[in-house]
C-alpha angles and dihedrals in degrees: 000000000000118000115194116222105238104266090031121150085201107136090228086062141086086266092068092119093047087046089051094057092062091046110096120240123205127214096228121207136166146239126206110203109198124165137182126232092281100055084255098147118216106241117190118201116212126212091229092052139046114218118063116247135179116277113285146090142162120350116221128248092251089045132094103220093247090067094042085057089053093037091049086051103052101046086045107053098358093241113131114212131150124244119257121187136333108267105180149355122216126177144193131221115216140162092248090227105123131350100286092044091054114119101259130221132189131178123207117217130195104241088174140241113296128206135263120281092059110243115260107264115215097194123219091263079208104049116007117076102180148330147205144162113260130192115239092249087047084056086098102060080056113054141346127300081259099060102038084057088061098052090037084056092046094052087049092051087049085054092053101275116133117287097241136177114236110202120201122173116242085252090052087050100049091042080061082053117048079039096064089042092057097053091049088051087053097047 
């Protein structure tokens, strides 16, 4: 038995919601990694972000992040897999001050390799601007050094290597950002 000093910030003691309020929080979010045949991965791009990214996005409170990854998947391109293992972590650091400045964590799940022909997408008309099916050394004309290196660690996972968890600060991942915009703009 564990018997908490009076005062204590303990988690086991009467301080427990204090003790809540200094604990942070992340705002935690999927990724569904699905090829073709040919590696090519399938890259979604949302109306409410710039670079293009693998299907994902928040889970729910009621949802384990294995079904938010299935579920991500199907309302945004219509195509219905089941989630495999766990690929890749990748957080976030934030201030925790408001919700963009939350830490961040997303986790990257194997949805598996489809055949060719590729399915029919039926994009998410609200959310989802456009897709396509990308090989791994296209990646860069997609999204930011950061970001390839994520999916790039994720297909790698899938190939045997570890499973990591890659960390970027909120200021690293809007300097890949702004980076890949740039070079669009430029193009």
């Amino acid at each position: 038995m564990t018997v908490s000093q009076p005062g204590s910030s303990h988690p086991g003691s009467a301080e427990v919601p204090a003790y809540l309020t200094r604990v942070a929080r992340a705002f935690p979010a999927v990724s569904a990694l699905v090829t073709d045949p040919e590696g090519r991965v399938l890259l979604v791009h949302s109306y409410n972000r710039e670079p293009w990214g693998c299907p994902g996005g928040v889970i729910d409170p009621d949802e384990t992040p294995e079904r938010a990854a299935e579920r991500e998947l199907a309302e945004e391109t219509g195509v219905r897999l089941t989630a495999g293992r766990l690929l890749q972590v990748a957080w976030a650091t934030g201030d925790g001050s408001d919700l963009p400045n939350m830490p961040g964590v997303q986790f990257y799940f194997d949805l598996g390799t489809v055949p060719l022909p590729h399915p029919a997408l039926r994009l998410q008309p609200e959310e989802i601007r456009d897709a396509a099916w990308v090989a791994p050394d296209e990646l860069r004309g997609y999204m930011g050094d950061l970001r390839v290196s994520r999916i790039l660690g994720a297909l790698a996972a899938r190939a045997g290597a570890e499973v990591r968890v890659l960390s970027a600060t909120r200021a690293e991942l809007q300097a890949d950002q702004d980076a890949y915009t740039a070079e669009v703009r430029a193009r």
